[in-house]
N, C-alpha and C positions, 0 to 999 in steps of 0.2 A: 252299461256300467260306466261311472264315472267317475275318477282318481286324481289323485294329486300326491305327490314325492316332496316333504319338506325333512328338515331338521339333519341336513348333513353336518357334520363327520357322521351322527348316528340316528341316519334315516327312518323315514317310514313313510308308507303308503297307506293313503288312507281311501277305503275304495265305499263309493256310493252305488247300490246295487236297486233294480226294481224289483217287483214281486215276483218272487220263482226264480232270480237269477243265483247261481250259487260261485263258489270261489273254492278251488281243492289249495291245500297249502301241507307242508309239512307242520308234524305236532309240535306244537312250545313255540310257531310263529305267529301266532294272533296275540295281541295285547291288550286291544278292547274292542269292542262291538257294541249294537244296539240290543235290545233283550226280545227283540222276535227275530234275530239272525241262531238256525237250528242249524245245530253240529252231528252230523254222523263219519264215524269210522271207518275206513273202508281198506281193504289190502287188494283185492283183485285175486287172480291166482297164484298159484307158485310162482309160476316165471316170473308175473310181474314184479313179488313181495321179494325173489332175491338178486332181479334187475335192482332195482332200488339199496338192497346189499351191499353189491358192489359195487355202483355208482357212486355211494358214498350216503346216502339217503336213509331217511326214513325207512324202517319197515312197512307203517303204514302211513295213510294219509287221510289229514278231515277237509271234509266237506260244508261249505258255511251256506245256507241258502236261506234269503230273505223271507218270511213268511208274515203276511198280514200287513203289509204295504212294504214301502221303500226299506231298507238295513241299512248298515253301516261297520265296516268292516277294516280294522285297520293291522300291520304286517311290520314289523320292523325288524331290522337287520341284528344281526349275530356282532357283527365287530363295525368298528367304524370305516366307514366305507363308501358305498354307491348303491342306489337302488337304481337299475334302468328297466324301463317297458319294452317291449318286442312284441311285433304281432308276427305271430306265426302261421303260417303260410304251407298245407301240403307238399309243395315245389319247394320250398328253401327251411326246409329245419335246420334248427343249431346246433353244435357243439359247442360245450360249456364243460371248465372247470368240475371236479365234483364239489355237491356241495350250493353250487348257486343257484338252484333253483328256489324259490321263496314263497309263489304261490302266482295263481294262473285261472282262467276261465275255462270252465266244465270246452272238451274237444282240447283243449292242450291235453299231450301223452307226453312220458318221462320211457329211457328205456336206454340200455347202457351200448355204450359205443367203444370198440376196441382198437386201439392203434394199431393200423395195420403193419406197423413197423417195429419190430420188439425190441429195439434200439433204444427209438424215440419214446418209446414207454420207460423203458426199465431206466434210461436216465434227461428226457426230455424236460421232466420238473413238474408232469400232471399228472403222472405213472400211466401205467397200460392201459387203465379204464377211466374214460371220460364220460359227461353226460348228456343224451342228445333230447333234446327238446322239440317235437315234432307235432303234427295234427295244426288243428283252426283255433285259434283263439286268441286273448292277451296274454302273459306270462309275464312274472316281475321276477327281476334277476338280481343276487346280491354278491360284488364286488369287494376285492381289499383295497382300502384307500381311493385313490382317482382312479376316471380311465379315460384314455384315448383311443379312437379310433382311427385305422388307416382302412382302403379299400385299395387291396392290391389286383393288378391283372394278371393277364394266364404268363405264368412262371416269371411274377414279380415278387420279392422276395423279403423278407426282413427278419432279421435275426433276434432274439429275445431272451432273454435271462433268465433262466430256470425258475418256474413260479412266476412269470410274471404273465402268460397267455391266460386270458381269462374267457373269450368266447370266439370262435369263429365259423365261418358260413361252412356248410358241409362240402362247400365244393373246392376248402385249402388242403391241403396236406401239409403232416406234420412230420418231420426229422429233427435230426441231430448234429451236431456239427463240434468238432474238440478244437478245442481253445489252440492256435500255432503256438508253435514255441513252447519247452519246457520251463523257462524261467516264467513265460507269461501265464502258462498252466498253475505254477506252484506257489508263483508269488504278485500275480499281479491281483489277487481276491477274488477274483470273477469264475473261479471254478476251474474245471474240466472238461464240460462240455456246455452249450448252449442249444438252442429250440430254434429251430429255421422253419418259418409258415411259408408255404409258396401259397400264390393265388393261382385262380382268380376267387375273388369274393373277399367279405369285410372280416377283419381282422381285430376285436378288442382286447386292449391288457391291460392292465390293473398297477399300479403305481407302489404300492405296497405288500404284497403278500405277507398272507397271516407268519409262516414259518418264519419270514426274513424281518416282521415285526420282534415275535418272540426271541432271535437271535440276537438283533438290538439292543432289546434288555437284559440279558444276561447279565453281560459287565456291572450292570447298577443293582443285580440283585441282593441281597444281603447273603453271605456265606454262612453254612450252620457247621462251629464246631463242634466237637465229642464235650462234655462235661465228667469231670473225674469227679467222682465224690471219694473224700479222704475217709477214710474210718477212724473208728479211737486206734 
């Protein structure tokens, strides 16, 4: 399989596949394709259809595979943002945001990952269920806005702003940490608490998150009054 990510702020991946190779994605992510690239549906079992639930995902997922020479398959992103690749690796699955996964080579698995710390869940800024990306394959992942990556070592540390952790290696953990100071807690904007990744392993975050977009515009939305209609 062969890919290429162009058209940022609002990406896509365009993937060149040989005969028999196929590509799972979540439904409503394909845009266009070749017309011998064949679509099946697939859920898996229970588990897997309410892994997928919770993680934030699809119920179910299609399946695009090349048939009768080379396909062509392309995947674009939900909001403006980042498409990145990962090969994935038995020894180093991901944790990721919910929601980023975008579409992947048949041997990637999806399957939900729970903070082991109900702290860091219920106010870390990715809730309790995160999504872990695991097995052999490529997988293409979708971002809000930029990202940067750091690679921390064993118990190196970086703190982060609710909503802004968008992936890292299974071997970070994730806490919580409350903002010092009352005045800085209630008026300095930045919340109540923040997200602390310790290492070791790589660390990605995202520059924009969707909710902290949406907040943004508020202010410029247009306000909807009541209308009175007068009678005789």
């Amino acid at each position: 399989m062969k890919y290429n990510i162009t058209g940022e702020p609002m990406p896509v991946v365009i993937c060149h596949l040989e005969e028999g190779e196929s590509m799972i994605t979540e439904s409503g992510s394909m845009v266009w394709m070749s017309p011998n690239m064949q679509m099946e549906t697939v859920g898996g079992g229970l588990g897997k259809v309410l892994g997928r639930l919770f993680s934030g995902e699809r119920l179910f997922q299609n399946v695009y595979t090349a048939r009768g020479g080379e396909g062509l398959i392309a995947f674009a992103n939900s909001f403006p943002g980042s498409i990145r690749m990962v090969e994935v690796t038995p020894d180093k699955p991901l944790i990721c945001q919910k929601t980023a996964f975008l579409a992947g080579t048949q041997g990637v698995e999806l399957s939900v990952f729970f903070q082991k710390k109900l702290g860091a869940g219920l106010f870390g800024g990715e809730g309790f269920i995160m999504q872990k990306v695991s097995g052999t394959g490529t997988v293409f992942l979708e971002f809000d806005g930029s990202t940067v990556e750091y690679d921390l070592g064993a118990g190196q540390q970086i703190i982060v702003d609710t909503g802004n952790l968008a992936m890292m290696d299974e071997t970070c953990s994730v806490d919580i940490q409350t903002v010092k100071g009352v005045k800085n807690m209630f008026l300095g904007g930045e919340g109540i608490f923040n997200t602390v990744v310790t290492g070791p392993g790589r660390v990605t975050l995202q520059t924009m998150p969707l909710y902290a977009f949406a907040q943004n515009l508020i202010p410029y939305l247009p306000t909807q009054s009541a209308s009175v209609k007068i009678g005789d």
